[in-house]
PALOKOL-374377 format. One record per residue (C-alpha): residue in three letters; chain; x, y, z. Coordinates in steps of 0.25 Angstrom, whole numbers, plus 5000, padded with zeros to 4 digits. Example, Ala and Ser with C-alpha at 12.3 -4.5 7.8 and 13.67 -1.06 7.14 Angstrom:
2
 type mol east north   up
  ALA   A 5049  4982 5031
  SER   A 5055  4996 5029
***
This chain:
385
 type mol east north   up
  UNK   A 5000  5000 5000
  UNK   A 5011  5010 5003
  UNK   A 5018  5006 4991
  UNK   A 5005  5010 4983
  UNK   A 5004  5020 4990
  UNK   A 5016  5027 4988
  UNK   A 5017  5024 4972
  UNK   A 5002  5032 4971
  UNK   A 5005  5043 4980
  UNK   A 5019  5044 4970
  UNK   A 5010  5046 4959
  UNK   A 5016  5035 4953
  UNK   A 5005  5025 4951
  UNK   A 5005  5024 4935
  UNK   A 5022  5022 4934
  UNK   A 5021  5012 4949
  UNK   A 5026  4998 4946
  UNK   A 5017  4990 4955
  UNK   A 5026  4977 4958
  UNK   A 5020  4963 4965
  UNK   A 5022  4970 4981
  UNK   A 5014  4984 4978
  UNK   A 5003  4974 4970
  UNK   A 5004  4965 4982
  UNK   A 5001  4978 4990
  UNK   A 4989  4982 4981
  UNK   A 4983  4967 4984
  UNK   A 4985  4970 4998
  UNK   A 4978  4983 4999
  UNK   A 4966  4977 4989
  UNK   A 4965  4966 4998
  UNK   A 4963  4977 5012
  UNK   A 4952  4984 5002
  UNK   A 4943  4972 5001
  UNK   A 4946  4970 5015
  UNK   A 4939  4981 5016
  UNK   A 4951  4987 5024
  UNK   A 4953  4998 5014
  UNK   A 4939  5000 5008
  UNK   A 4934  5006 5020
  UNK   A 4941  5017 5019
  UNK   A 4943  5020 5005
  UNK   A 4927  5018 5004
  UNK   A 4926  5029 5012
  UNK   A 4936  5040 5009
  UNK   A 4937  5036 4992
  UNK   A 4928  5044 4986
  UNK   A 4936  5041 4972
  UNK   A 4944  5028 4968
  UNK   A 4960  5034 4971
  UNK   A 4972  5035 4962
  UNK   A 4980  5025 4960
  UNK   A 4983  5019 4949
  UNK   A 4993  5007 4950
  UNK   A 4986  5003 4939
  UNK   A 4993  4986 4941
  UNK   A 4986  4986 4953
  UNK   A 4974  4991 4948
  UNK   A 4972  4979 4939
  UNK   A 4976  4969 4945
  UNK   A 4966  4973 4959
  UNK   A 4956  4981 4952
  UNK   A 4943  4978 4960
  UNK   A 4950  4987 4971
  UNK   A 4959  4995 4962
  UNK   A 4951  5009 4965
  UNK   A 4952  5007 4980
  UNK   A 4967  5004 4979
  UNK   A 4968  5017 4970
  UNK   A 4961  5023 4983
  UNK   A 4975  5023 4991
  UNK   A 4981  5029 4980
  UNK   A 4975  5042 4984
  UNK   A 4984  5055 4987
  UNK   A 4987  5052 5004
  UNK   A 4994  5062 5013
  UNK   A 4992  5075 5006
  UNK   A 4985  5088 5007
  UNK   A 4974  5091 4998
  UNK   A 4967  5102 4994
  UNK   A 4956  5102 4986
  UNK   A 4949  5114 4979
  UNK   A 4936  5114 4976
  UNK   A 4936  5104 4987
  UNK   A 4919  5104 4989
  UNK   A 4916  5101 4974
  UNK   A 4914  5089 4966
  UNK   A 4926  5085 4966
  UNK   A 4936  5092 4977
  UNK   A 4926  5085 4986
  UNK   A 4929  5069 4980
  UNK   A 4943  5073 4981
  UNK   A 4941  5079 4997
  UNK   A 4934  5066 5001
  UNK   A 4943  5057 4992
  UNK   A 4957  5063 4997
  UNK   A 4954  5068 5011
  UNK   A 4956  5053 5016
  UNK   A 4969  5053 5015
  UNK   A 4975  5068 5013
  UNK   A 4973  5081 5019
  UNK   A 4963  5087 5010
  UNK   A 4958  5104 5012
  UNK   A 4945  5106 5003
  UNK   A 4944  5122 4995
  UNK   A 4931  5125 4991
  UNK   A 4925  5138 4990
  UNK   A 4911  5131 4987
  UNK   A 4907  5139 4977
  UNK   A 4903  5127 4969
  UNK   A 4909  5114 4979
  UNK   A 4900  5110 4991
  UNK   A 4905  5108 5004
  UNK   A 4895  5097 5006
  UNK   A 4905  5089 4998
  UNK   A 4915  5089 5009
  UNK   A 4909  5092 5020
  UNK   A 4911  5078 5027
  UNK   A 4926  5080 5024
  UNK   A 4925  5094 5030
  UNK   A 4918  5091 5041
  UNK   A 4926  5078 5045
  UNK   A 4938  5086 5044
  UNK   A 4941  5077 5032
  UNK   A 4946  5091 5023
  UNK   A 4948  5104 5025
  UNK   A 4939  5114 5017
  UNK   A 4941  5130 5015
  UNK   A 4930  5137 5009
  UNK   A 4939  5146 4997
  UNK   A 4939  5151 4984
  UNK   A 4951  5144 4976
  UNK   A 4954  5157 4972
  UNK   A 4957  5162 4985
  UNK   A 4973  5158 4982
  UNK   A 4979  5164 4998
  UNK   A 4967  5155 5003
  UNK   A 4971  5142 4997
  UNK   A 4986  5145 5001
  UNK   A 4981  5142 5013
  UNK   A 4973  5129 5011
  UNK   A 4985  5123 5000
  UNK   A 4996  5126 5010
  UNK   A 5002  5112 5013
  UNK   A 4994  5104 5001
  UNK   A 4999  5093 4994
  UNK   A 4988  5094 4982
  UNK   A 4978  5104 4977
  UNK   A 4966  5097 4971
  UNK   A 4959  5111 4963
  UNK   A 4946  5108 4960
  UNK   A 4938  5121 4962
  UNK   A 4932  5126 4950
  UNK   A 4917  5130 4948
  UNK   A 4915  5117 4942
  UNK   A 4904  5120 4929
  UNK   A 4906  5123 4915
  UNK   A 4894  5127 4915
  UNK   A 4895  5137 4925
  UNK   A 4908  5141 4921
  UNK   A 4901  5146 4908
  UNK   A 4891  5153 4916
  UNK   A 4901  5159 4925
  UNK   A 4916  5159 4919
  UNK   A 4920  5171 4929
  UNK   A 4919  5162 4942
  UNK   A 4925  5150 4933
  UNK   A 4937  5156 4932
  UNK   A 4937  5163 4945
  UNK   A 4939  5148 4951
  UNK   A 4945  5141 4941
  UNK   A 4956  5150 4935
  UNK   A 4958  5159 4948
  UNK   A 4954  5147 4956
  UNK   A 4965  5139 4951
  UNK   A 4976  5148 4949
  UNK   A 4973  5153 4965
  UNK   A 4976  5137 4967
  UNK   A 4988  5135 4961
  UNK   A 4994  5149 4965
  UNK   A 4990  5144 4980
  UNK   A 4996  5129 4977
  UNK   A 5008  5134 4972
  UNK   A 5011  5145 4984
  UNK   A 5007  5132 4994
  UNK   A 5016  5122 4987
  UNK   A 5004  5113 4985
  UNK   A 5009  5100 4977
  UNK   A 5002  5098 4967
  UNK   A 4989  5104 4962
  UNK   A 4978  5096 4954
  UNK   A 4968  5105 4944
  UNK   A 4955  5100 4942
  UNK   A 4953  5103 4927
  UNK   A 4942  5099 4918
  UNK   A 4938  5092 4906
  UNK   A 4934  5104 4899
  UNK   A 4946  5111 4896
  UNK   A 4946  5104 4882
  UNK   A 4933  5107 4878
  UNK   A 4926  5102 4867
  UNK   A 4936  5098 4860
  UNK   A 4931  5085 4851
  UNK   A 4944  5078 4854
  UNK   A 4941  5064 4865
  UNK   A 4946  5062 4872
  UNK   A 4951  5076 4879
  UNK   A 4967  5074 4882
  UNK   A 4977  5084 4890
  UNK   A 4983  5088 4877
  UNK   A 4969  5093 4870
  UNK   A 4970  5110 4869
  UNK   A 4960  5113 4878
  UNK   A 4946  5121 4874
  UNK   A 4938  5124 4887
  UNK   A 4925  5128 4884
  UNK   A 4921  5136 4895
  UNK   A 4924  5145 4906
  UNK   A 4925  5133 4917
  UNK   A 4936  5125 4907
  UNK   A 4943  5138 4906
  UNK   A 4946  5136 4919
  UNK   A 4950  5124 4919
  UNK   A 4959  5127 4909
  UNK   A 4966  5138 4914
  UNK   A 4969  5130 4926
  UNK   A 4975  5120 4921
  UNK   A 4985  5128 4913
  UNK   A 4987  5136 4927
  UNK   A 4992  5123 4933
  UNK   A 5000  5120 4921
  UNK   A 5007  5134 4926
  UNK   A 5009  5132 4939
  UNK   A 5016  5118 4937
  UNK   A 5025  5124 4927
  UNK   A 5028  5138 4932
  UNK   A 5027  5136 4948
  UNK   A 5029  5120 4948
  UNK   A 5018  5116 4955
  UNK   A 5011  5102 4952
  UNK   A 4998  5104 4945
  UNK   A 4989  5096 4939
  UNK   A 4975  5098 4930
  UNK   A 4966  5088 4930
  UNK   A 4955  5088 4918
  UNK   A 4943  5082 4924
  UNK   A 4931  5075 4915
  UNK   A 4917  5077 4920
  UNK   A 4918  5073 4935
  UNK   A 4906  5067 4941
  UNK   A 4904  5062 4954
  UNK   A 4900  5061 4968
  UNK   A 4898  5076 4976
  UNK   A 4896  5082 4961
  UNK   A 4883  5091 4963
  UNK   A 4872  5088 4955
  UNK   A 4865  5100 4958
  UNK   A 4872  5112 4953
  UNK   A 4866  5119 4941
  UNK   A 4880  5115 4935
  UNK   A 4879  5100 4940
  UNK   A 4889  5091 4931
  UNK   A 4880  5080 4921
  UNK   A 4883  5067 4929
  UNK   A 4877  5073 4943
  UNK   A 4867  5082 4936
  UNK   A 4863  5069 4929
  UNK   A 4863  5059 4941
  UNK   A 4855  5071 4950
  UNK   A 4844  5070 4937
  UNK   A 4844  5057 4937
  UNK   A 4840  5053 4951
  UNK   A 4831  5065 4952
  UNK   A 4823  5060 4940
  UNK   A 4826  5071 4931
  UNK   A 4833  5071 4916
  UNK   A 4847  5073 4915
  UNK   A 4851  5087 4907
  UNK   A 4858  5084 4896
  UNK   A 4866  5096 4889
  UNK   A 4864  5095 4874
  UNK   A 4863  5080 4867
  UNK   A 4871  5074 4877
  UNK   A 4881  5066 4869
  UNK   A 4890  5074 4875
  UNK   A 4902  5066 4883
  UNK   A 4909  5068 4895
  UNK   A 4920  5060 4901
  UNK   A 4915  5058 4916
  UNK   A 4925  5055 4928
  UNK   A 4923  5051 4942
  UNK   A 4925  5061 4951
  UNK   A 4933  5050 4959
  UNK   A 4941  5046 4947
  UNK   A 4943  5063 4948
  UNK   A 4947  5061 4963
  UNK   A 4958  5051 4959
  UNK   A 4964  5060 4949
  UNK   A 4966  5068 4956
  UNK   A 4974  5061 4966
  UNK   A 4983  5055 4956
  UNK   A 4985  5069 4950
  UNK   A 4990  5075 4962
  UNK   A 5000  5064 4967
  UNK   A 5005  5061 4954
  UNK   A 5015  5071 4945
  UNK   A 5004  5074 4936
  UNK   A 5003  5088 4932
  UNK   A 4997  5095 4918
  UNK   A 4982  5090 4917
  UNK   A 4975  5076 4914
  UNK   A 4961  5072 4911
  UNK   A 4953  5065 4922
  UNK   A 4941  5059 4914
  UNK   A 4935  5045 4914
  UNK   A 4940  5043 4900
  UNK   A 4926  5040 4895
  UNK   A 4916  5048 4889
  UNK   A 4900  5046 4890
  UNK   A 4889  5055 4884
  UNK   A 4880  5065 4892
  UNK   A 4869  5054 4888
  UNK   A 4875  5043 4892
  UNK   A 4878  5048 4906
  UNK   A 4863  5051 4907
  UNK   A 4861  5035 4904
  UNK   A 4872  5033 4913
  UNK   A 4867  5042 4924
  UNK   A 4853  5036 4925
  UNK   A 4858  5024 4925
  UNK   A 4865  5026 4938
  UNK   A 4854  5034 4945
  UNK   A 4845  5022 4940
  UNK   A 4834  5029 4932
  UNK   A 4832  5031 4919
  UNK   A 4839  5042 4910
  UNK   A 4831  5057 4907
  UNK   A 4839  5068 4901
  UNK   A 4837  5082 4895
  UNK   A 4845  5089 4885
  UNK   A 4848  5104 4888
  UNK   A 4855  5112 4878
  UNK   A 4870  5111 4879
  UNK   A 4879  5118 4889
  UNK   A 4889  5129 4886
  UNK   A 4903  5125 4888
  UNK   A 4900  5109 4889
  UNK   A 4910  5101 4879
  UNK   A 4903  5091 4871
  UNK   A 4914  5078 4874
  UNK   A 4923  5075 4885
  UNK   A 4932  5063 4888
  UNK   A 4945  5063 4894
  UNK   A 4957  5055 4889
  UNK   A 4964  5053 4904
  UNK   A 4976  5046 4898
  UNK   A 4988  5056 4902
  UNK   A 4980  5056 4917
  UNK   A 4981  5041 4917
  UNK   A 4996  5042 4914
  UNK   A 5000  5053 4923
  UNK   A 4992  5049 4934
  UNK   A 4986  5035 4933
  UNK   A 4971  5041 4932
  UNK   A 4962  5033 4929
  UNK   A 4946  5035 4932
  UNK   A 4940  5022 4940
  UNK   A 4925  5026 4938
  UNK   A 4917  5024 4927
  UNK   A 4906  5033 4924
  UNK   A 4895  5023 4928
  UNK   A 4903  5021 4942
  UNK   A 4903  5035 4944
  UNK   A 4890  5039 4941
  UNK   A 4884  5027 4951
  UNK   A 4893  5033 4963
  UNK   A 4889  5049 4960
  UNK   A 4875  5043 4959
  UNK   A 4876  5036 4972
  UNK   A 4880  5048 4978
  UNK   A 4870  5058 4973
  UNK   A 4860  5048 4978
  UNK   A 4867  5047 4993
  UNK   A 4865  5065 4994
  UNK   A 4877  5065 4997
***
């Protein structure tokens, strides 16, 4: 397990040679978890199946391959998380603040503290309630940290297009005041949550890194000009950056309600409350969809590994707006009702991610299908939670 352990938390899982000993360990460790020795625990801090990698020992033991990748995950550091109370800074608070030190920046502008609030209240994280563009307040918060997570965005194409002026207040001042603050409190390495929709509509599928970019509205902007900001502060300052081009996340704690809900919650909320699904234009539109915990996982491995310039996280599959209606009422158990709206301003027509050079530099790789996924954020809209 030490052994393991140590190769993972080098970053070095793709290159490892796993030799008869350290497979000998894995059988060990597989054996504690259908013990139940391990599950227990992992059951209840893993929100997302961990980095890994090792991918020997993931063939040969694969019914329990995701719970080994679970003792993979970053251990021993200090985390911050901006954006910490949305969708996805909160998988990553609950996920990492098992084993790490883990303080939570949030402003809650458009993240809920609900989503935390049990790892507040159990002492679990610490959260300060700031803007990330308040650079002298985060000085404070990053002093010490190992890893800045930077999620905060206002998270809506949609909303961006409505409201480009507070867009780039957060995601352009938001993130300059981030990496400005990291470098000044020598923080290791920061990891940029960037976004599929950089590249636009360009026709080309699948999207790679080394596509010319065409954003397509005020929210990808954003996103872009953070990205090339990190590229600038690992050249010119030397500190670790890394971009992280995320594909249509979906998961648990994602708010179906917000007048700028994503399609997958929107859809599953419609669904269970017997109403049709609005569809925007014909719906033969795709989207590559990833986990949110396939997302968790990235970016762990990002951040401990020596990866820096930018990767796709997708699932490497696409599936039509149509299809994921089906998909969706088959999950929820009913039968599948849908409207067509006109088409939305901004929206790209395709999207599927080609995650080969995250795979390589990293040992990404998402553990969720679309129709696993879709059965545990259905659960958990179900539960209230």
């Amino acid at each position: 397990m030490d052994c393991l352990e140590r190769i993972a938390l080098r970053g070095e899982t793709e290159h490892a040679s796993i030799g008869l000993t350290d497979l000998r360990k894995v059988k060990r460790f597989e054996e504690r978890l259908e013990k139940g020795l391990e599950m227990q625990r992992l059951a209840r801090y893993t929100i997302g199946r961990a980095p890994g990698g090792l991918p020997r020992a993931q063939k040969r033991f694969n019914p329990t391959w995701r719970y080994l990748q679970s003792a993979f995950l970053m251990k021993g550091r200090r985390v911050v998380i901006t954006g910490g109370a949305g969708f996805i800074g909160s998988n990553l608070a609950w996920e990492l603040c098992a084993e790490n030190e883990v303080a939570v920046v949030d402003d809650l502008s458009t993240g809920n503290l609900h989503n935390i609030k049990g790892l507040v209240d159990g002492g679990k994280v610490a959260f300060s309630r700031q803007s990330v563009t308040d650079a002298d307040g985060l000085k404070a918060i990053f002093k010490g940290a190992d890893f800045v997570l930077h999620q905060a965005a206002i998270p809506s194409v949609a909303r961006s297009v409505r409201d480009p002026v507070a867009t780039n207040e957060a995601g352009i001042r938001g993130t300059l005041s981030v990496l400005s603050a990291a470098r000044e409190t020598g923080v290791k390495k920061v990891v940029f949550a960037s976004s599929s929709s950089v590249y636009g509509d360009t026709p080309t599928l699948p999207k790679h890194e080394g596509m010319i970019p065409r954003p397509m509205s005020p929210y990808a902007v954003t996103k872009l000009a953070g990205e090339h900001y990190c590229r600038l502060f690992t050249e010119i300052y030397g500190l670790k950056t890394v971009s992280l081009r995320y594909f249509n996340v979906y998961g648990p704690r994602q708010d179906p309600s917000s007048e700028y809900a994503a399609v997958i919650p929107r859809f599953i909320s419609c669904a269970l409350n017997g109403e049709p699904m609005p569809i925007y234009g014909d719906g033969m539109q795709t989207r590559d969809f990833t986990f949110v915990r396939d997302v968790v996982r990235a970016n762990a491995l990002a951040a401990e590994s020596g990866a820096i310039v930018v990767y796709n996280i997708g699932s490497g599959r696409r599936v039509s707006v149509m299809e994921l209606a089906q998909k969706v009422a088959e999950a929820v158990g009913v039968e599948p009702k849908v409207v067509h709206l006109p088409p939305r301003a901004g929206d790209v027509r395709d999207s599927l991610a080609d995650i080969t050079r995250a795979r390589d530099g990293f040992s990404y790789s998402p553990t969720h299908s679309l129709e696993e996924g879709l059965r545990i954020t259905v659960e958990w809209l179900k539960s209230g939670r």
